[in-house]
C-alpha positions as CSV (number, residue, x, y, z in Angstrom):
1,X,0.0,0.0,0.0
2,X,2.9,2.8,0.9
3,X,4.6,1.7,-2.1
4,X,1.5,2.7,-4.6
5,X,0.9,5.4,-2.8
6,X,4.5,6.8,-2.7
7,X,4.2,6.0,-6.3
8,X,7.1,3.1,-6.4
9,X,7.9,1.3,-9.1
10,X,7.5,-2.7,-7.7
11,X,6.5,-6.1,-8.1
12,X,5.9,-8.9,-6.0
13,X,5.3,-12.8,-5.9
14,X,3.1,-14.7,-3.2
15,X,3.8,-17.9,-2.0
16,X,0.2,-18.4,-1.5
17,X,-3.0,-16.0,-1.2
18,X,-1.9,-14.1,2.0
19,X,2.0,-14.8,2.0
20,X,4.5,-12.4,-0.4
21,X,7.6,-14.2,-0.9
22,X,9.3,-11.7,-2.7
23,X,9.0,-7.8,-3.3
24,X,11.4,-6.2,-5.2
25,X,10.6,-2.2,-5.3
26,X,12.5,1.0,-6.6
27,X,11.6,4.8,-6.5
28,X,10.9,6.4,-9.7
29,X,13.9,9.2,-9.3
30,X,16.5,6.1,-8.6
31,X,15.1,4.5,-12.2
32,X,15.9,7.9,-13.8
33,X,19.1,7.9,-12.2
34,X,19.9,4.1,-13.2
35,X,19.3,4.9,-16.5
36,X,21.5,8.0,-16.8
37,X,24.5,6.1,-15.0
38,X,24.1,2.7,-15.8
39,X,27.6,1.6,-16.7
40,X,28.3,0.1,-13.4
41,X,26.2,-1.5,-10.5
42,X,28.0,-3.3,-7.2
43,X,24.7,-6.0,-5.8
44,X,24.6,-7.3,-2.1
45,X,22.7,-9.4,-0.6
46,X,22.5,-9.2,3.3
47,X,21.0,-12.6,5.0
48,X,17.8,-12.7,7.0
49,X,19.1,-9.7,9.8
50,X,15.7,-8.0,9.2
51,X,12.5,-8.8,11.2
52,X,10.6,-10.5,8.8
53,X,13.9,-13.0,8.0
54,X,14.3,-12.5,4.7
55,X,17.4,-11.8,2.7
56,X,18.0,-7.8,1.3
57,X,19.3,-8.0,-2.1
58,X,20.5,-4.0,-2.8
59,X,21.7,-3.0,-5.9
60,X,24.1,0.6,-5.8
61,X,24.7,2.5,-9.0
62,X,27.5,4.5,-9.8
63,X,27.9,7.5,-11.6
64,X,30.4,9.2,-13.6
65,X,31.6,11.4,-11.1
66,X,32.1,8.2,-8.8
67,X,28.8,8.6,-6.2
68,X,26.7,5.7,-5.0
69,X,23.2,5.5,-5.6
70,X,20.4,3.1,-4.4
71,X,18.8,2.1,-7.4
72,X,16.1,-0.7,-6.2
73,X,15.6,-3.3,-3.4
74,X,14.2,-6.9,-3.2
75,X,13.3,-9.1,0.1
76,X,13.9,-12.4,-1.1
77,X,12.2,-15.7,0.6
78,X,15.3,-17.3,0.0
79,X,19.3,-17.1,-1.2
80,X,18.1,-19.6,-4.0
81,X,19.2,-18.8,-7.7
82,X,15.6,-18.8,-9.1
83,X,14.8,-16.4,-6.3
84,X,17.7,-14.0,-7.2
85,X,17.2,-14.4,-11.3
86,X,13.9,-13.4,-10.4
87,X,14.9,-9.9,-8.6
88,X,17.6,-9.4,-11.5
89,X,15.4,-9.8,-14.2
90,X,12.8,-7.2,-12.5
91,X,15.6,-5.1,-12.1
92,X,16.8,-5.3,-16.3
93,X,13.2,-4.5,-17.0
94,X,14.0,-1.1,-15.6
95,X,16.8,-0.3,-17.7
96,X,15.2,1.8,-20.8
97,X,17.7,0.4,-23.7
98,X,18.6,-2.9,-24.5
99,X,22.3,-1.8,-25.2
100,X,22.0,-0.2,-22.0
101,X,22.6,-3.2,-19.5
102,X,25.4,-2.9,-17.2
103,X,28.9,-3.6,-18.3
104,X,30.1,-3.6,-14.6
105,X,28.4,-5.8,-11.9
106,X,30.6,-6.2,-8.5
107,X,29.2,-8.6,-6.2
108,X,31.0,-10.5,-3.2
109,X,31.5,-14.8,-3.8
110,X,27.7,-15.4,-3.0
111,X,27.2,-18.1,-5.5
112,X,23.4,-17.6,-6.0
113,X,24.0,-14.0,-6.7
114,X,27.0,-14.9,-9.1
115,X,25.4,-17.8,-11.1
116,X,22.2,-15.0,-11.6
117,X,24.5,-12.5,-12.9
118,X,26.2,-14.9,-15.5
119,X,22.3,-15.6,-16.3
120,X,20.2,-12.3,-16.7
121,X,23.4,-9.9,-17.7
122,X,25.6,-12.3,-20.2
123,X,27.9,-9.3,-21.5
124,X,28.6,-8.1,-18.4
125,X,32.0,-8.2,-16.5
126,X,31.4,-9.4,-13.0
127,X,33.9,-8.4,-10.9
128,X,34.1,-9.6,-7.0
């Protein structure tokens, strides 16, 4: 409900009628942003600190002049890679261009975060 009213950008899936198992949002300004600057993007994952115990996936922009931005979030059920290609692939949809994917994705040696890299962005060079 805050994100429509707040007028996010986000998507969600349920696990059954009452349950969201995953939420991925983003603010309109940060897609703007990600699409102006959108040569390089570091992705963490934090695991289950929060109190609903699920993981934060949060994907940082940089831009030319070397500042970080948020660009978008995701609470993800589970570290699992279908989980994380899902949160990926909601956050290519944002990016305007098809030749404007990321050509810069530094994550740490999470393996589900890796292996969805190597999936959604293929040209990209993933450094760790």
């Amino acid at each position: 409900m805050l994100l429509d009213r707040d007028q996010y950008i986000h998507w969600h899936r349920m696990k059954d009628e009452n349950v969201v198992h995953d939420l991925f949002w983003s603010h309109p300004d940060a897609i703007k942003l990600t699409n102006s600057c959108n040569l390089v993007f570091l992705i963490n994952s934090t695991y289950k600190t929060n109190k609903y115990k699920l993981s934060l996936l949060d994907i940082v922009g940089v831009t030319p002049t070397r500042m970080a931005f948020s660009t978008s979030f995701a609470y993800l059920e589970g570290e699992r890679l279908n989980n994380v290609v899902w949160a990926l692939q909601r956050f290519q949809g944002l990016l305007m261009k098809v030749d404007a994917f990321p050509r810069v994705i530094v994550t740490d040696r999470d393996m589900p975060l890796l292996n969805a890299v190597k999936t959604v962005f293929l040209n990209a060079t993933n450094l760790l």
